[in-house]
N, C-alpha and C positions, 0 to 999 in steps of 0.2 A: 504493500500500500504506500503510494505516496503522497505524506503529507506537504502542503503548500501552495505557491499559486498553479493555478492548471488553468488552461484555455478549454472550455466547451467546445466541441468540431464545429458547433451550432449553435447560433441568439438570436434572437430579436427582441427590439426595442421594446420594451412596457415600464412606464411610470407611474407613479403613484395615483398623478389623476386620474390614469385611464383606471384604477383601480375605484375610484370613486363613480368615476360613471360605468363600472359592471356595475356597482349597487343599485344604482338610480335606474338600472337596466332589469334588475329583477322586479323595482315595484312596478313596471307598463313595460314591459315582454313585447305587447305585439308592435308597442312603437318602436321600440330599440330595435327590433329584427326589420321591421320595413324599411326604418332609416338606412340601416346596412341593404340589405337590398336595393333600396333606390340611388343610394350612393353608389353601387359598384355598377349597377347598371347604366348611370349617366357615367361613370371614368370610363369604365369599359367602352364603352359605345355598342354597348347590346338591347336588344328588346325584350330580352327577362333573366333573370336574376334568381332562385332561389337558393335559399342559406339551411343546410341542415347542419350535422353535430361532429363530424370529418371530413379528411377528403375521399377516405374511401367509402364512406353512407354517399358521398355525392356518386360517388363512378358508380357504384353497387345498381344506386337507384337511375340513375342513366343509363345504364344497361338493362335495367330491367323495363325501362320504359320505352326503349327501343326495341325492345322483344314484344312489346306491344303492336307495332306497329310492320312488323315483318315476320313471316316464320322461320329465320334462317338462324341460327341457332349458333355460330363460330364467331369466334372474336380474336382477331389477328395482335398479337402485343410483342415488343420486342424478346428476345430472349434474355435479355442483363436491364430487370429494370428493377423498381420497388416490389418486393413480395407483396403488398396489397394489393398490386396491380393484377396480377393472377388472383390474389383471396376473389377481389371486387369481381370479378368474372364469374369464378367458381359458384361463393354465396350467390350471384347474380341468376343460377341456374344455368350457364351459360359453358360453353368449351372452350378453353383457350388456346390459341393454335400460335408457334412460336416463328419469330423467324431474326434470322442472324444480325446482327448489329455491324455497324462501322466502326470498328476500335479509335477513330481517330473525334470523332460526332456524337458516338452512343447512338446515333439515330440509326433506322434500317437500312440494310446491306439491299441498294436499289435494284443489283441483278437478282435479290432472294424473295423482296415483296412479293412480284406479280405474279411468281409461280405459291404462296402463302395464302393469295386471296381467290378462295374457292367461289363455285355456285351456293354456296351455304353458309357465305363471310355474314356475318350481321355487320359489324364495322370493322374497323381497323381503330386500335386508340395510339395513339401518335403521341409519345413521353419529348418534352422538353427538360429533360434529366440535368438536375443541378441547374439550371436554370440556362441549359444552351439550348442554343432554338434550334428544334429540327425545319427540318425540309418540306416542311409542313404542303406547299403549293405542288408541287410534284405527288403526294399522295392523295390529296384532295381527288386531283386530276383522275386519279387513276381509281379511287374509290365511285366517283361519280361514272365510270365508263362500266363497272363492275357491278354496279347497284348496292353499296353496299354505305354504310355513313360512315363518316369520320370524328372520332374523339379525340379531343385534344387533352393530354394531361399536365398541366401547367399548373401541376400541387407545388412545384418547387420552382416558379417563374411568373409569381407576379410582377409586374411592374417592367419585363422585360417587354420590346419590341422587335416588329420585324416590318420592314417598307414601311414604318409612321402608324401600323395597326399592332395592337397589342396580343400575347401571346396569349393561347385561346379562346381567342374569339373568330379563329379562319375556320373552323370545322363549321360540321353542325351542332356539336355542343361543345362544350368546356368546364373544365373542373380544375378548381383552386381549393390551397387547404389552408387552413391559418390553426396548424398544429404548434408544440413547440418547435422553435426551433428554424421556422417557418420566415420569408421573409414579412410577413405579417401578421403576429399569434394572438390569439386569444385563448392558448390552451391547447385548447380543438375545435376545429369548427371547417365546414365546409362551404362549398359554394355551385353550381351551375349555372352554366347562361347559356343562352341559342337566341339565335336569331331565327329561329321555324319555330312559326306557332303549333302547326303536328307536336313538335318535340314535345315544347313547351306544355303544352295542353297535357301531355302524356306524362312528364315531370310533375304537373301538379297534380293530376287526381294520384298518384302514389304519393306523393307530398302529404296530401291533404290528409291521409290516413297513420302519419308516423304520430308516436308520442309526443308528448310536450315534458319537459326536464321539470321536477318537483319542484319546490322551494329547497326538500333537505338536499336535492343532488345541488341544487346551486349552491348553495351553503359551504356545503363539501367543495366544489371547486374555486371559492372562497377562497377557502382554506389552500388547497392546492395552489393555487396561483399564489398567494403572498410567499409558501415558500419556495415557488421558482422563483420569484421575484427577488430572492434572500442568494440562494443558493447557485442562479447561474453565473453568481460575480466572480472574475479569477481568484477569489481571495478566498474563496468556498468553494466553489465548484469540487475540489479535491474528495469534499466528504461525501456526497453524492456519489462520486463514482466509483469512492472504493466499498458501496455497500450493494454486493452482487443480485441481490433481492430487486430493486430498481429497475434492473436490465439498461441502464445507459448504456447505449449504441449497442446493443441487440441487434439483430436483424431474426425476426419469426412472423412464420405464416400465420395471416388473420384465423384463429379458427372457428369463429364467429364475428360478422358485423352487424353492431349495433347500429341502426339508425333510428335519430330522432329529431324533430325540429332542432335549428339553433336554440339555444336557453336566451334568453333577456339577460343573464348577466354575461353569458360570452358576446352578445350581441353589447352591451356597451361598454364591453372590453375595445369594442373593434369603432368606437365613435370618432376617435380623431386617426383612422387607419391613413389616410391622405400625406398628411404631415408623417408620420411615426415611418411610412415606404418610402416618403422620398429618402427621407435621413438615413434610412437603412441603405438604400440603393446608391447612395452617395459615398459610402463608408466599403457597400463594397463592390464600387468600381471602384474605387482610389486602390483598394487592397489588389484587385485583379490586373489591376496596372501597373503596383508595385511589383509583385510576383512574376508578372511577364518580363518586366522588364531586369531584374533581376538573376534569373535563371533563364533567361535569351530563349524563351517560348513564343510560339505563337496566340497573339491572345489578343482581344481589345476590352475597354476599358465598363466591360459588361457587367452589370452587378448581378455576375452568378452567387448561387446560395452556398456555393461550398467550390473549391475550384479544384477540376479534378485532373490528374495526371498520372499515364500508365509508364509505371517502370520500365528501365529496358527488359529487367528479370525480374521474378516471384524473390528470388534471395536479396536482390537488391532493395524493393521492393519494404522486406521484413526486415533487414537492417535499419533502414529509414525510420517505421512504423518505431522500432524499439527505441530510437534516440528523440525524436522527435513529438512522441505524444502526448506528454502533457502542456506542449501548445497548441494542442486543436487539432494535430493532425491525425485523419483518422483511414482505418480500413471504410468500404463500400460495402454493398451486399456480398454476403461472402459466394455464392455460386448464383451460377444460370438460373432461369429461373425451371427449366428441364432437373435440374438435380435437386432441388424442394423435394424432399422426404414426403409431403404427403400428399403431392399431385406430381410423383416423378413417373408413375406407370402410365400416364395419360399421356408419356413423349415417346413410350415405346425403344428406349432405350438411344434415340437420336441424337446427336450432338450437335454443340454449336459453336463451331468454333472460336470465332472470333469473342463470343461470350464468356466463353471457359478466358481465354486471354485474358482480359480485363477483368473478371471476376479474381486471376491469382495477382494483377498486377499493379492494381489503381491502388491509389492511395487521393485523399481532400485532403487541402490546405483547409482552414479557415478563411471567411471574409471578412467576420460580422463586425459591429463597431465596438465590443470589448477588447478588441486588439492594439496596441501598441505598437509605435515607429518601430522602439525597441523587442519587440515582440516578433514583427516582421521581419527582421534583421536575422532574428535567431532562424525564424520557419526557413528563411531563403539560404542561410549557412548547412542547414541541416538536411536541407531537399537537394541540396545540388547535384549528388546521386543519381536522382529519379531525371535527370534530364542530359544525362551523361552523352555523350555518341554512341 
């Protein structure tokens, strides 16, 4: 165990006030969650907006509400992405059909898509993983010739851009999470938008039938949130993660998801979300800029959520990890998402190359704003490794 300062892989902004307005958030629920609604729907530039209780009750219930609407039953997802990404599928009643990724993008391997997307595709969900934009227009394209819809997963790429339009809102739906950790949190909390009224319409009659969060769960995440608010500081963070019961940076399969409306007190966690994303996205393009230009990457001044880079080797790789991790720097998902123990038999034994690669070989810097010049300094002496010839 080591005691003293430790960087989180992952922060975001919450102060005290926003803590004031989750309370004011639990006594009028239905305002606090419309405000956040109507708010992300004019930043966004979408025509609907709903807020449930993750981002995976968002995808879950986005897939199932496009199961509504088609009988095609497969959902195309990379093979290296978040394990809820497959859960969301799975609990969705849905099949997940994999296909190989770009080690250099994370985004899909374009010669692997088209043969991925069957007569039975329901969509394709399209990850903006760590907050780098996939290729989103080229899928679109090719989902619309196949009949099949496109999701965009932009849990970890709010506030990101592509051509002056924002990340998830090019599909037909979109899903944002404001988890910890998140570049905008309120704990947990999800979100979807579409610009199709079908969708839409289909999103809310399953909406309309989720629970609403108690007073005593509010209460409790009260409670929860004051001590993330305590304990993500580097000056604590240390005790948190040496207590294995937590799971800090875990990666496990959803084995149930819970969805439920947004709560009124995470909804006025999320009141001054505007201000709280730019500041974040400020901090970490300056970081992402720092890093690139430090360790002679390629990269621009992106305010990704966590900045990721493949080793040249697995060994290299785990040498870095062991010197450098109580500044934030962390392992990824640790396999494909084909080698998930409990939806590995549904790949039939298939591998994915380029997935297996990056699942033994990434490693995240940090971005977020609890980082220091001097902090940065350390990350970029101690990664020079990972970006070796």
């Amino acid at each position: 165990m080591r005691i003293g300062r430790t960087q989180p892989p992952a922060a975001a902004l919450l102060e005290w006030r926003d803590l004031a307005n989750g309370i004011a958030g639990i006594r009028d629920p239905h305002r606090a969650v419309r405000a956040v609604e109507d708010g992300m729907r004019r930043e966004l530039g979408v025509r609907h907006a709903v807020a449930v209780s993750s981002g995976k009750a968002a995808l879950m219930l986005t897939l199932q509400a496009l199961g509504t609407l088609s009988p095609r039953r497969e959902v195309v997802i990379p093979a290296f992405t978040c394990f809820s990404v497959a859960g969301a599928v799975v609990h969705a009643g849905l099949r997940p059909v994999l296909c190989d990724i770009d080690p250099e993008t994370f985004d899909f391997d374009r010669q692997a898509l088209p043969q991925a997307i069957t007569g039975d595709t329901l969509c394709v969900v399209s990850h903006h993983l760590f907050g780098v934009p996939a290729a989103v227009a080229g899928t679109r394209t090719l989902c619309r010739e196949r009949g099949a819809f496109l999701v965009e997963d932009a849990a970890q790429a709010l506030g990101g851009e592509v051509g002056g339009r924002p990340l998830g809102t090019l599909g037909d739906a979109g899903i944002f999470s404001f988890g910890r950790g998140k570049n905008v949190t309120c704990g947990s909390g999800g979100l979807i938008v579409t610009n199709s009224d079908a969708v839409a319409s289909a999103v809310a009659d399953r909406a309309a039938r989720l629970p609403a969060a108690s007073t005593t769960a509010q209460l409790a995440d009260l409670v929860r949130t004051v001590l993330m608010m305590i304990f993500i500081r580097p000056s604590l963070y240390w005790l948190p993660a040496a207590l294995p019961f937590l799971g800090l940076g875990r990666t496990t399969f959803p084995k149930a998801i819970r969805a439920e409306r947004l709560s009124g007190f995470r909804a006025g966690l999320l009141r001054d979300w505007r201000a709280r994303l730019a500041a974040s996205n400020r901090s970490r393009a300056a970081a992402v800029s720092y890093f690139a230009r430090a360790l002679s990457i390629r990269g621009s001044a992106r305010p990704y959520l966590r900045l990721p880079i493949v080793a040249p080797t697995a060994a290299i790789k785990e040498r870095v990890y062991a010197k450098a991790r109580s500044f934030g720097v962390s392992m990824s998902y640790p396999t494909p998402i084909s080698d998930i123990p409990e939806i590995r038999a549904a790949f039939d034994g298939h591998r994915y190359p380029a997935a297996h690669l990056v699942a033994e070989r990434l490693l995240t810097l940090p971005t977020h704003h609890w980082l220091s010049d001097r902090d940065r300094r350390a990350i970029a002496n101690l990664c020079r490794d990972l970006t070796a010839a």
